[in-house]
C-alpha positions as CSV (number, residue, x, y, z in Angstrom):
1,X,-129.0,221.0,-96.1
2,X,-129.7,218.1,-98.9
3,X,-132.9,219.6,-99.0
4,X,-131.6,223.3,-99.7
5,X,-129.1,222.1,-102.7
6,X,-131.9,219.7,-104.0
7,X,-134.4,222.9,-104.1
8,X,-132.2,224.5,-106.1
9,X,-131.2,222.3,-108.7
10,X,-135.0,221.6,-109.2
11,X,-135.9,225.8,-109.3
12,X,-132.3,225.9,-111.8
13,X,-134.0,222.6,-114.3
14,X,-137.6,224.5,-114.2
15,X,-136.0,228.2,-115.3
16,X,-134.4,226.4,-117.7
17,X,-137.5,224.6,-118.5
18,X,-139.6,227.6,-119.2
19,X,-136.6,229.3,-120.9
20,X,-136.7,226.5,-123.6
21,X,-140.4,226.5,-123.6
22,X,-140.4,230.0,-124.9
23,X,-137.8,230.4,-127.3
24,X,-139.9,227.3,-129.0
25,X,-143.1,229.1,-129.1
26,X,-141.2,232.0,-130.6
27,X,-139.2,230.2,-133.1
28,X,-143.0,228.9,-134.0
29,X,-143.8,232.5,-134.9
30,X,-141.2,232.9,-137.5
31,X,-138.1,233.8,-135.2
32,X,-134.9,232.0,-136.0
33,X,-133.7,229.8,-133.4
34,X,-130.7,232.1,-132.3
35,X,-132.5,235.4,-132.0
36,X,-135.4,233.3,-130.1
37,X,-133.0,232.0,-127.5
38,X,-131.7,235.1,-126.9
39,X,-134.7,237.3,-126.7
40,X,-136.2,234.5,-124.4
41,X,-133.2,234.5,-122.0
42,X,-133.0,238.4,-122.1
43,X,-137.0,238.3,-121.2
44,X,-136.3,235.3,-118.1
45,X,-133.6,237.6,-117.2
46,X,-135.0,241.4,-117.1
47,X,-132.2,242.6,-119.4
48,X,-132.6,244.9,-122.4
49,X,-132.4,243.8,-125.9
50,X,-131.3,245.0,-129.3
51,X,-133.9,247.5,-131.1
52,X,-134.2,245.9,-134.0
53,X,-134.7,242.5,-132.2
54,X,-137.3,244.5,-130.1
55,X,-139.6,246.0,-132.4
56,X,-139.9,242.4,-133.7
57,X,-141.0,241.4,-130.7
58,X,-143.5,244.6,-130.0
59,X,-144.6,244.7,-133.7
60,X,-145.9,241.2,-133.1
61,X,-148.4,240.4,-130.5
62,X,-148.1,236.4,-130.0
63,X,-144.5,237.5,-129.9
64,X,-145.4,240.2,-127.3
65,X,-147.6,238.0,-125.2
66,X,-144.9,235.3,-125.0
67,X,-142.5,238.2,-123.5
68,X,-144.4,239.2,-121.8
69,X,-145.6,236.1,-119.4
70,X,-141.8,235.3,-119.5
71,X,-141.0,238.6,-118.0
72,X,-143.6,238.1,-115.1
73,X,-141.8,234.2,-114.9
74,X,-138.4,236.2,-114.3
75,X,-139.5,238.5,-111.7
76,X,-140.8,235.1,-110.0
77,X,-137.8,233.0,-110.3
78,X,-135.0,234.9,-110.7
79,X,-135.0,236.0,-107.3
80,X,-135.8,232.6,-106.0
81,X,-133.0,231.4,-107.7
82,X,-130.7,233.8,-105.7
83,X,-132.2,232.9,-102.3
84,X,-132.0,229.5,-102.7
85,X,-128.1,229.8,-103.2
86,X,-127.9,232.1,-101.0
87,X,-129.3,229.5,-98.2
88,X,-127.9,226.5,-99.8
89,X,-124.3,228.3,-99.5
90,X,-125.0,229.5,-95.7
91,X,-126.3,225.8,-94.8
92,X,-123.3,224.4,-96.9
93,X,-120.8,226.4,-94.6
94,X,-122.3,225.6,-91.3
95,X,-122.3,221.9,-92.2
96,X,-119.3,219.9,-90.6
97,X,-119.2,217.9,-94.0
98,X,-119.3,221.2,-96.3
99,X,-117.5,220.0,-99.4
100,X,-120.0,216.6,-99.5
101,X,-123.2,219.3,-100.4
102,X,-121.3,221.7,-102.2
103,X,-120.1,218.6,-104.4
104,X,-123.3,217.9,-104.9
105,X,-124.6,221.3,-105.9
106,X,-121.7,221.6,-108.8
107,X,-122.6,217.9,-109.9
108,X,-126.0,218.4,-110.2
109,X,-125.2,222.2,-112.1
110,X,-122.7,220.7,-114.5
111,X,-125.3,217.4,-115.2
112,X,-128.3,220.7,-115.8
113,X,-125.5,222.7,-118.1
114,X,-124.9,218.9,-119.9
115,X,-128.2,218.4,-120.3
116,X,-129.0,221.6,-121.6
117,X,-125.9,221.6,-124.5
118,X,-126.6,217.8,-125.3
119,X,-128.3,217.5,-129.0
120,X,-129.8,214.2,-128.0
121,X,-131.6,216.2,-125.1
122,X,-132.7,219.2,-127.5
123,X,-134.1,217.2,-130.3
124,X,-136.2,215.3,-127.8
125,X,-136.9,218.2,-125.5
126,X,-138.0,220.7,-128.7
127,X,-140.3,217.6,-130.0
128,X,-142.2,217.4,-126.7
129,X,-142.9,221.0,-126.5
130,X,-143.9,221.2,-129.6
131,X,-146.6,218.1,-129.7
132,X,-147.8,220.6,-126.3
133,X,-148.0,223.6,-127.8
134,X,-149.8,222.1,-130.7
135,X,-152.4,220.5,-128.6
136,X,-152.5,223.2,-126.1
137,X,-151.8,226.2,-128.0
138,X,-152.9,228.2,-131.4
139,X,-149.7,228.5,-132.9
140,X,-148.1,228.0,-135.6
141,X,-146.4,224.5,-134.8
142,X,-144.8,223.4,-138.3
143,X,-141.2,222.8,-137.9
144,X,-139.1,225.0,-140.6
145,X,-136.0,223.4,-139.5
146,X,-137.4,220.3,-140.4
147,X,-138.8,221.2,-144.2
148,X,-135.7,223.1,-145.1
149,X,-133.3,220.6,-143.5
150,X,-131.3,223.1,-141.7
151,X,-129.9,220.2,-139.4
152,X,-128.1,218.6,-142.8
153,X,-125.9,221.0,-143.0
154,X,-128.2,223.6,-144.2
155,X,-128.9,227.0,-143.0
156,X,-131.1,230.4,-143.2
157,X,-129.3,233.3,-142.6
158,X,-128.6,237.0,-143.0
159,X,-126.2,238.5,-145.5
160,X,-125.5,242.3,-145.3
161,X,-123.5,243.6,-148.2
162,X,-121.0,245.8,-147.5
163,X,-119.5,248.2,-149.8
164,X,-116.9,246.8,-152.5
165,X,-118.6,243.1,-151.7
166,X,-119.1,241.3,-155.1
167,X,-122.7,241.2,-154.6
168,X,-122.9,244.7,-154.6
169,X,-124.9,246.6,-157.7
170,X,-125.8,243.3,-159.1
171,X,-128.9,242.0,-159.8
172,X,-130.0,238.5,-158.7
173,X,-129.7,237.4,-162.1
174,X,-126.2,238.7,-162.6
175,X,-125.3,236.9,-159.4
176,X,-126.7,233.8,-160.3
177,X,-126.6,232.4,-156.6
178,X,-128.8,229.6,-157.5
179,X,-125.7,228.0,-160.2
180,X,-124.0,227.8,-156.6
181,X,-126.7,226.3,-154.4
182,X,-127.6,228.8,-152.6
183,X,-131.2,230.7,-152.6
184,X,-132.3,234.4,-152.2
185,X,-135.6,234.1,-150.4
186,X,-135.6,237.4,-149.4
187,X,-133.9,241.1,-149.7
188,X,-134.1,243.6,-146.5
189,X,-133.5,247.4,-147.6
190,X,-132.0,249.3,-145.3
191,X,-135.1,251.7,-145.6
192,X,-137.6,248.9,-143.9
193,X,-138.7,247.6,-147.0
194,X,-138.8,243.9,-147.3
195,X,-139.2,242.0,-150.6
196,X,-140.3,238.6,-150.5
197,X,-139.4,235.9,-153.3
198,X,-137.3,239.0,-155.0
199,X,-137.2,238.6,-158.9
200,X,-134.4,238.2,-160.9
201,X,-134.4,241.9,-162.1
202,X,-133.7,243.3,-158.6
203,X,-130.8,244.7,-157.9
204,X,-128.9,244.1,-154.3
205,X,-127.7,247.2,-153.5
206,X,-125.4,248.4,-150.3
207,X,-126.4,248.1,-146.8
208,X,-129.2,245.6,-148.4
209,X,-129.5,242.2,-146.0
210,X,-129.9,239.1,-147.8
211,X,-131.7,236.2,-146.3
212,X,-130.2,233.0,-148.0
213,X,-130.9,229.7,-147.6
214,X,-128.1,226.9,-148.7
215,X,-125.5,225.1,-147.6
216,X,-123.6,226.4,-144.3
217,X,-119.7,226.7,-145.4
218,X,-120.9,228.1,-148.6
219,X,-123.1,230.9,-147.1
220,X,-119.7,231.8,-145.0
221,X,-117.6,231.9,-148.1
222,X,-120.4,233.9,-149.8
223,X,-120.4,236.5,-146.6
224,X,-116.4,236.9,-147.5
225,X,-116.0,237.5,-151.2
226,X,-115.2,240.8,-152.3
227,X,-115.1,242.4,-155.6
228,X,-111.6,241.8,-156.4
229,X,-111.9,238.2,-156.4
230,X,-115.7,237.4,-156.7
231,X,-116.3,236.2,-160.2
232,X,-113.4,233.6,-160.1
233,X,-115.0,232.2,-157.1
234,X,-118.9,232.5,-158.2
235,X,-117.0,230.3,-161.2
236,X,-115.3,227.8,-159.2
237,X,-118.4,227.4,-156.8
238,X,-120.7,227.0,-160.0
239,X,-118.4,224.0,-160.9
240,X,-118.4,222.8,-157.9
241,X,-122.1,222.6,-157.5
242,X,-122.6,221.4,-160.8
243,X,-120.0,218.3,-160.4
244,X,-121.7,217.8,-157.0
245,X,-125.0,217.7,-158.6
246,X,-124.1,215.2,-161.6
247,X,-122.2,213.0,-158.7
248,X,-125.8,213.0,-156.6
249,X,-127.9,212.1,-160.4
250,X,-125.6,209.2,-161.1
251,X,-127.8,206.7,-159.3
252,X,-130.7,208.3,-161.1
253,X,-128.8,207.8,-164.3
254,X,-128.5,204.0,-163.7
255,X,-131.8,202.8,-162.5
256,X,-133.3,204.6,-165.8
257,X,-130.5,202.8,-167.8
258,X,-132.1,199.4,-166.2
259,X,-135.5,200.3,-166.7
260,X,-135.2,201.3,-170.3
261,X,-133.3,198.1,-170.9
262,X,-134.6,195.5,-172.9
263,X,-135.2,192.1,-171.8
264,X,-133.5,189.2,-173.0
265,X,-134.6,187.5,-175.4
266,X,-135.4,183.7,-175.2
267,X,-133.2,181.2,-177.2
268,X,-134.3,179.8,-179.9
């Protein structure tokens, strides 16, 4: 009976094991950390996925691999998983003492689900698969979150302009993102093409997706301003960014003050 709810919790940890595992080797090819998650869950789980979010997947074929060997994981454990609660239940209720196991199985699942939500755990968790998939592995094992921050606040995202958004029929120099902190790094046409480190001459044009990089409550008010009111706000963000800038200089300021200051002079 101990031994039944004990198998499970240790089938549940290794699922969620490999499920981590993957969504780090995919994030490793370039997928953000969201859309790996979910494709790696989707994969564990035999369910279907988005089209877009597929043909990323097929188009690529470490991507494909990874899904692949995921899949064949699924077929293994996800039925395990179901027959080992199914026999951990049916044990449970022929027990005299049924609540004492069953206690134990929703202990043990909430501790997993803890676990599995707790920051602490992730950064620790992510770190260790990455030092094994660099040593074991040919991927790519640089950590973008890392080099662009994206845990200070920071983010890389998707913008899709929508028609009557200020952004619209603008080019990047009339938009001027950058006075506000935020960076185009690159534009998605609705077409397919994809242009990387866009110039300031291109225009973003409706039904275009933006991938920005910059501060997270700024990319959200960005993703809400319309035409209406979009110039008094790219205005007030400018002067935001720019008092927020000279604040973050000040201590620059001063140590050059000190260092271009001259020394006393001795008495005579």
């Amino acid at each position: 009976m101990i031994v039944a709810v004990f198998s499970l919790l240790i089938i549940v940890a290794i699922t969620m094991l490999i499920t981590r595992l993957a969504a780090m080797a995919l994030v490793l090819t370039g997928m953000s950390h969201e859309s790996a998650q979910f494709q790696a869950r989707s994969a564990l789980a035999g369910v279907g996925f988005t089209t877009r979010e597929a043909e990323s997947v097929v188009i690529h074929p470490v991507r494909r691999r990874i899904i692949m060997l995921l899949m064949l994981a699924g077929s293994i454990s996800v039925p395990t998983v179901i027959a080992a609660l199914g026999v951990s239940l049916f044990t449970t209720i022929q027990a005299d003492h049924w609540w004492w196991p069953l206690l134990l199985l929703l202990a043990g699942l909430l501790l997993l689900g803890l676990f599995g939500r707790s920051r602490w755990m992730n950064k620790r968790v992510n770190a260790l698969l990455s030092w094994g998939l660099k040593n074991w592995t040919d991927l790519d094992v640089r950590d973008y979150g890392s080099l662009l921050q994206l845990q200070n606040g920071f983010a890389v995202t998707e913008l899709l302009v929508k028609h009557g958004d200020w952004l619209e029929q603008k080019t990047l120099q009339e938009a001027a993102l950058s006075h506000e902190g935020v960076l185009v790094l690159g534009i998605q046409r609705i077409d397919g093409t994809y242009i990387g480190t866009p110039r300031a001459a291109d225009t973003i044009r409706m039904d275009d997706t933006l991938v920005l990089y910059g501060q997270i409550d700024l990319l959200k008010k960005l993703d809400q301003r319309h035409a209406a009111n979009g110039d008094r706000a790219h205005k007030k963000a400018t002067v935001e960014h720019t008092v927020e800038e000279a604040r973050r200089d000040l201590p620059n300021q001063h140590l050059q003050n000190n260092d271009n200051s001259e020394p006393p002079q001795p008495e005579a």
